[in-house]
C-alpha positions in Angstrom: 0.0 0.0 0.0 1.1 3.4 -0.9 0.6 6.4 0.5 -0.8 9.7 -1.4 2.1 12.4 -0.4 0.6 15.0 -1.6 -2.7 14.4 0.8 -0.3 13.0 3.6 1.8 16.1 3.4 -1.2 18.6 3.5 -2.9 16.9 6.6 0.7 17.3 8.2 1.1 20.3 7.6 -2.3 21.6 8.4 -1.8 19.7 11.8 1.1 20.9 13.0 0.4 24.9 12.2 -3.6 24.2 13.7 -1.8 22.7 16.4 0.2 25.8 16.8 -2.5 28.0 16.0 -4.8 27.1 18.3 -2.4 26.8 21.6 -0.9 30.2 20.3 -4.1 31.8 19.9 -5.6 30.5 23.3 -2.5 31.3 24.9 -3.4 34.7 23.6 -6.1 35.7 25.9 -5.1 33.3 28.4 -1.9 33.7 29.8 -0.1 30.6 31.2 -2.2 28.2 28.8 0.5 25.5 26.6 3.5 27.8 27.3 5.8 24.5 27.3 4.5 23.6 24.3 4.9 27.2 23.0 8.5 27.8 24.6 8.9 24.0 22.8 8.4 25.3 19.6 9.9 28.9 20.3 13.5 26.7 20.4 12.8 25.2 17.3 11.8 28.1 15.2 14.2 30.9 15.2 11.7 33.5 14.1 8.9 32.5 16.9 9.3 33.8 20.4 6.4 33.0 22.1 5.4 36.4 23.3 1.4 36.3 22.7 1.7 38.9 20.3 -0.5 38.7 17.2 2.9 38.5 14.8 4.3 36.5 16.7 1.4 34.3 16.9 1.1 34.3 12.6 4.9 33.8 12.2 4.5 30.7 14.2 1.3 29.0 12.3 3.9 29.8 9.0 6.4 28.2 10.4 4.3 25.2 11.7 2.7 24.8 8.3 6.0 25.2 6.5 7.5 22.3 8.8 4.6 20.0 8.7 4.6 20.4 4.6 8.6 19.2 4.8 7.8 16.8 7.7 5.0 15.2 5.8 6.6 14.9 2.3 9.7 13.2 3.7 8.2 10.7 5.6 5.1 10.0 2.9 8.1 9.9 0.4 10.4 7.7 2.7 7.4 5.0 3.5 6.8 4.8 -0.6 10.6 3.7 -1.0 10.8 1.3 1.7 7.4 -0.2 0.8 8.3 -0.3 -2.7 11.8 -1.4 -1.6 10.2 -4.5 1.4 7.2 -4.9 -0.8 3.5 -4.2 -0.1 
């Protein structure tokens, strides 16, 4: 079985910048709510800072989406090879 990468990479990368958007946007008017998962993703994005301000908050979602797209592809791509490789 193979998997579709362009759908696989979408719904990853839709995931992971909702995921950000939503615990940035919460954490917005609630101060306190998911800041280890915010200060988790502050280290990994060198733009994002985790501040609760509304750029902030957008450059984060980018960079969520942007990494989920890469994230997505590589492993959708990666699982076709091997299954291709091991057989289905």
């Amino acid at each position: 079985m193979q998997l579709n990468v362009r759908a696989f990479t979408l719904t990853c990368g839709f995931f992971l910048g909702g995921t950000v958007a939503v615990v940035g946007g919460v954490g917005m008017f609630v101060p306190g709510y998911g800041q280890p998962v915010l200060d988790l993703f502050a280290s990994l994005y060198p733009l994002y800072s985790a501040d609760g301000m509304f750029v902030d908050w957008a450059i984060g979602v980018m960079l969520g989406v942007i990494d989920g797209l890469a994230g997505g592809f590589v492993f959708a791509w990666l699982y076709n090879c091997l299954a291709r490789y091991f057989g289905d």
